[in-house]
N, C-alpha and C positions, 0 to 999 in steps of 0.2 A: 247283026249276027245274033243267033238263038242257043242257049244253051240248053240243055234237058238233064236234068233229075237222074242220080242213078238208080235202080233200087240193086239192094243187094239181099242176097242169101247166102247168110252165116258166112261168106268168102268175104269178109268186112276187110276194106284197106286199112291199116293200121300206121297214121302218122305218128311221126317221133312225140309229138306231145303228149301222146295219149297210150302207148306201147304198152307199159306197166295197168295203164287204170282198165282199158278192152281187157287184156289176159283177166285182171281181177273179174270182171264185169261179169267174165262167162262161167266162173265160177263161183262168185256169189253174190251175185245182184240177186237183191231178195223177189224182185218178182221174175213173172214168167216171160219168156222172148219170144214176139211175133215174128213170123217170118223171115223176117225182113228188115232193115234198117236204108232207109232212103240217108243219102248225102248228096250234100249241095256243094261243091267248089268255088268261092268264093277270091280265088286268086288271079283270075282273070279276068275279071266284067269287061264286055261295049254295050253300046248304046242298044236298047230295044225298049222304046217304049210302050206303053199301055194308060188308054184313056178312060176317063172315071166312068165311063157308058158301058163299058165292055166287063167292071165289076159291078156298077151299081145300078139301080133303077131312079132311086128318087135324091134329094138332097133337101136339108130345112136348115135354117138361121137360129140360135136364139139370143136374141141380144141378153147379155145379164147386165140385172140393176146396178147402177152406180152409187148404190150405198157401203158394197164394201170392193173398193179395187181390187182388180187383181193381181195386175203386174208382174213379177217372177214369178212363175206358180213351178209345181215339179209334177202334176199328177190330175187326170184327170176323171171320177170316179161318179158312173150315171147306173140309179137304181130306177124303179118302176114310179116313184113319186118325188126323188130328189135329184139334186146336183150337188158331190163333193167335191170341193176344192183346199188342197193345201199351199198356200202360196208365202212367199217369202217375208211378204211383209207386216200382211194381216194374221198369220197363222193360218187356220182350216174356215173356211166359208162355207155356208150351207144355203142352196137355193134348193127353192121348189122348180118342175120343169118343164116354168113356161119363163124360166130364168129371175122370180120374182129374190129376194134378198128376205133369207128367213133370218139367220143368225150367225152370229163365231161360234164356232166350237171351241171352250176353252179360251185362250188368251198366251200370248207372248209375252215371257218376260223369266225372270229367275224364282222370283215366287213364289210360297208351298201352295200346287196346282196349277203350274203354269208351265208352259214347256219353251223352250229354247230355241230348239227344230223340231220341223213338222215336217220333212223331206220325206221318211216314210212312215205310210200310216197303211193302216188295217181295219176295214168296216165289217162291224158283223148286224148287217141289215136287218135281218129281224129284231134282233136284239136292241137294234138300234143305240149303239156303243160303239165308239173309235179308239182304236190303240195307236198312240204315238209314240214313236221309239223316239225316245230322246236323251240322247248321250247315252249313259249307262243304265238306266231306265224304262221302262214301257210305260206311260200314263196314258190314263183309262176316262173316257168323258163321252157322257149321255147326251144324243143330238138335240137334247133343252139346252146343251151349252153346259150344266153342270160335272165340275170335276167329282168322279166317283172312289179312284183307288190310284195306287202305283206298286211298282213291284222291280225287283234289279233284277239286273241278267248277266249281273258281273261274275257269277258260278256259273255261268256257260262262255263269259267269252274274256279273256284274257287269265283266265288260271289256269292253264295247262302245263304249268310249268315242271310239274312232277315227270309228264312225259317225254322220255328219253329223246323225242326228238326237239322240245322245249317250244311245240308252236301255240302261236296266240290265235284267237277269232278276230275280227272286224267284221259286225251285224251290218246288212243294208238292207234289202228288201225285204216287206215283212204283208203276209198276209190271213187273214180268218179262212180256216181250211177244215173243215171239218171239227168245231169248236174246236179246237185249237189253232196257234199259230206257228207258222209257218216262217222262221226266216233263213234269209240266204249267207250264206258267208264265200265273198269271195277272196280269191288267193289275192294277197297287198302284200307287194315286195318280196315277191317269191313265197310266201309263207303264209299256211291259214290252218287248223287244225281239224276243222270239219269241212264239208262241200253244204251243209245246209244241219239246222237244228228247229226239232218240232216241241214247241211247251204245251203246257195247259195257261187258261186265263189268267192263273196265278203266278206263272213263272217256276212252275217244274217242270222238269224233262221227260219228257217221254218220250221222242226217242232223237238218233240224230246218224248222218252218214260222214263217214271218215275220209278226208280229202287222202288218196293215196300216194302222189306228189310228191316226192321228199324234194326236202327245202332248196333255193338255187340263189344267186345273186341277181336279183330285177333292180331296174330302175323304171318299170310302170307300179303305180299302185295299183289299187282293186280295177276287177273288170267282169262285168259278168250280166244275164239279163235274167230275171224271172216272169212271168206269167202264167196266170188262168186260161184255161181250153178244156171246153169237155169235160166239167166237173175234176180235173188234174192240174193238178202245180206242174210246171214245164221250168226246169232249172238248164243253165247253161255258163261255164266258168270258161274265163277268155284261153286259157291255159290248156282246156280241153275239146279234144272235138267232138264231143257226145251229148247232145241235149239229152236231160233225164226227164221223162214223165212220174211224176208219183201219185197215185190211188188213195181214194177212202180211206183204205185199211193201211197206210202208209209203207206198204212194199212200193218199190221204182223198178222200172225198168228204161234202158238206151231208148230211143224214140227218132232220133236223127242224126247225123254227121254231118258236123259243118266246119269247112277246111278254109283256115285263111291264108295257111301255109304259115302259121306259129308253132315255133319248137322251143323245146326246154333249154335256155341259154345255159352254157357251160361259165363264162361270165357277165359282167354290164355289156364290156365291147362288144360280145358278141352278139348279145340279144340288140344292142345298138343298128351293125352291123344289117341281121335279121332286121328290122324295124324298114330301116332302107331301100331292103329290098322289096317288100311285099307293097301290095296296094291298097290294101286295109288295113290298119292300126291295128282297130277293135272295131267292134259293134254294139254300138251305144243303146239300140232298142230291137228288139227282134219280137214279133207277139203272130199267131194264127188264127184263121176263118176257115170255115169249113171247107174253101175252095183256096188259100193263099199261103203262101209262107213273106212274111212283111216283116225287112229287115232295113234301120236305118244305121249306115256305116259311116266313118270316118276315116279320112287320108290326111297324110301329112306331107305333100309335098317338099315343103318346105320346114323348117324348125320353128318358123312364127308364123306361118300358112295353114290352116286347118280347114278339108272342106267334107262337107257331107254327101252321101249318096243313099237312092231310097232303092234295093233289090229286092224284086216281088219274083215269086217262085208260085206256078201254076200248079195246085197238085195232081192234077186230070193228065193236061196235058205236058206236065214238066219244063214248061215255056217261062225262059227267065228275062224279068223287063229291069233294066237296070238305067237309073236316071239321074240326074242333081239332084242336090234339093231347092228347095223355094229358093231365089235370090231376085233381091229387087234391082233394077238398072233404068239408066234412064236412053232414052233415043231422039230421032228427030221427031215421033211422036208421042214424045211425050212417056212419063214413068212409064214400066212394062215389068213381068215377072217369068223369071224362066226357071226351071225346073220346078219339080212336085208333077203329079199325078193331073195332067190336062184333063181341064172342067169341062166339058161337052154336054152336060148333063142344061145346065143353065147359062155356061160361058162364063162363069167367076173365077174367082183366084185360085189359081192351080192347087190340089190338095194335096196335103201332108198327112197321113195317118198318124195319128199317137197311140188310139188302143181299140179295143174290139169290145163292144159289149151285147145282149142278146135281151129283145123283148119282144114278148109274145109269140114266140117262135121264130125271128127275125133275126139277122147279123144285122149289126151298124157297126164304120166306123168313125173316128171323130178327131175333129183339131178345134183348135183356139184359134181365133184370127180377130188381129187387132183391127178396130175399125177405118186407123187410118187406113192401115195396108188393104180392107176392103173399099172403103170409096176410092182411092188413087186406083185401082184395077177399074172399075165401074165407070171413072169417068175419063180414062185414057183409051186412047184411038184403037186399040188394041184388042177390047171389048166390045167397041162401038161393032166393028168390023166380023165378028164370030156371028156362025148361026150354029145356035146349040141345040139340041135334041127337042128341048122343049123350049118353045118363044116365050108362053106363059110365065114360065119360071124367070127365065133372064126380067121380063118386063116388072115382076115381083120383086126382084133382088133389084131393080134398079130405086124403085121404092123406100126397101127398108136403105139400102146407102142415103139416100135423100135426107132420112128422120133420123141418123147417127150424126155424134158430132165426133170430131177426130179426136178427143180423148174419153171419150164414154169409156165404158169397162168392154171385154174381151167379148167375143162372138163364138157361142159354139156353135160349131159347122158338123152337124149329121150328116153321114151317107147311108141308104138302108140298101145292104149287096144282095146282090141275085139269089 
């Protein structure tokens, strides 16, 4: 079954979650309104998949060195000559990208110059400088590894206490946007006091937009996705159904509707209630290519059951491919992996997008794949049995499996799309 893209004009459906923030929107969203705003309906998916041949042309490997693992990572950040990585255990890793092991940036620990978390960070490439937000904090560190500066951000997020409605900030996503930074604030437990705030390197404000929301009783914390497209920060709160694009000159404007069928709970029960009923939770990662809307979602069938789904929205043809994600199983032939995005391209392990990056006039996008999970696809029946677009490529990938051991470091896996 096929779904298609609505577009609308200025006749915008207007869900309960959103009633109050659309009316504000049309009257003082500080930038100007196209057309049009496309929405996507997201409370009904089936099955329709799409194979990695039909986005992409090519696909490449790069093993990274095993001199600093990686293991939990949150992030995965490719410039024109490096690889960044902030991962759980090591802190932020820095390869060069043919995956050789340059450096740590910084270091984990409690220490003056040392950060705690590195879950989100902010690269300003030229500059060659990483902002980690950590706890109440931003620290600031040169890709030599040297710590440079820090600065609080406690005057932008939990003092708004003056304010008659008494809400707090919780910072998450943060990005370098036009030297300055960019971060997200999404609504935690009904309550947040901005939708997003923009600093200087320093940690002053210049400027910020006002979550219009008023407070409710939740029992979800934060929920919300940010991303880069097209020189624009692309904001999106789970509470809302309005992706925001925001510009250079930091006016925003609506950019998208995306309906999970979430409404403003009147209580817990309720929004309980609500929870049960719908088929998406949240949306854990949503990011765009010139040609996709790539969104990975989460169900909760069950209260200890948690499972993911990957929905790609065609922008051409409004054609929506909705699918599992990765899961590994075993058969009478031996392990096998089903759901992600079928590999046709070479016959490997089914892809997962995490994010979108652009060189040299090119989209790619990209996953991490552990080596076990690639040799057991490579040498199960399963693989054997695929003819994929390119024989070359398979007979290359069965190669580099051969020269991995099952615990080497993480494999990044490019796609470069049509």
């Amino acid at each position: 079954m096929t779904y298609r893209v609505d577009i609308m004009v200025y006749k915008v459906k207007v869900y309960p979650s959103s009633l109050l923030l659309l009316v504000l929107i049309f009257f003082t969203s500080c930038g100007g309104q196209d057309d049009g705003l496309y929405t996507i309906d997201l409370r009904f998916p089936d099955y329709n998949e799409i194979t990695l041949s039909e986005m992409a042309d090519d696909i490449t490997y790069t093993p990274l060195s095993n001199d600093s693992p990686i293991g939990t990572y949150y992030d995965t950040k490719v410039f024109r000559d490096h690889i960044i990585i902030p991962g759980q255990i090591n802190g932020i890793s820095l390869y060069d990208r043919e995956g050789n092991y340059i450096r740590q940036i910084g270091s984990k620990g409690r220490g003056p110059g040392e950060y705690l978390y590195c879950r989100y960070i902010a690269v300003d490439y030229e500059g060659k400088e990483v902002y980690v937000m950590d706890s109440q904090q931003i620290k600031v560190f040169a890709f030599d590894g040297d710590f440079i500066r820090s600065f609080a951000i406690t005057q932008h997020a939990g003092q708004h206490v003056s304010d008659s409605r008494g809400y707090e900030n919780s910072f998450y996503d943060i990005y370098y946007f036009n030297n300055y930074l960019f971060i997200s604030v999404y609504i935690a437990l009904g309550m947040a006091y901005n939708d997003w705030v923009i600093i200087d390197t320093l940690g002053n404000m210049v400027s910020a937009k006002l979550n219009y929301i008023p407070s409710f009783e939740s029992i979800i914390g934060w929920g919300g996705e940010t991303y880069e497209y097209n020189n624009q920060i692309n904001y999106h709160n789970h509470y809302n159904d309005t992706l925001f694009s925001i510009s250079h000159d930091l006016s925003y404007k609506p950019s998208l509707l995306l309906n999970l069928g979430i409404t403003i709970p009147e209580t817990k029960e309720s929004e309980q209630e609500n929870l049960n009923k719908r088929f998406f939770i949240k949306i854990l990662k949503v990011f765009e290519t010139d040609n996709y809307w790539i969104m990975n979602c989460i169900q909760n069938p069950t209260p200890l059951i948690s499972k993911q789904y990957y929905v790609i929205v065609d922008k051409e043809t409004n054609e929506m491919f909705f699918m599992n994600a990765r899961e590994p199983s075993t058969s009478n032939y031996g392990p096998r992996y089903t759901g992600g995005i079928m590999n046709d391209l070479d016959g490997g392990i089914p892809f997962q997008p995490e994010r979108r990056f652009e060189e040299n006039g090119r989209e790619y996008m990209l996953e991490l794949v552990s080596p076990f999970a690639l040799k057991n696809y490579v040498y199960s029946d399963e693989f054997k049995n695929i003819v994929p677009k390119y024989s070359e490529k398979k007979e290359k990938l069965i190669k580099l499996a051969d020269s991995l051991d099952e615990m080497d470091n993480l494999v990044l896996v490019t796609v470069r799309l049509k």
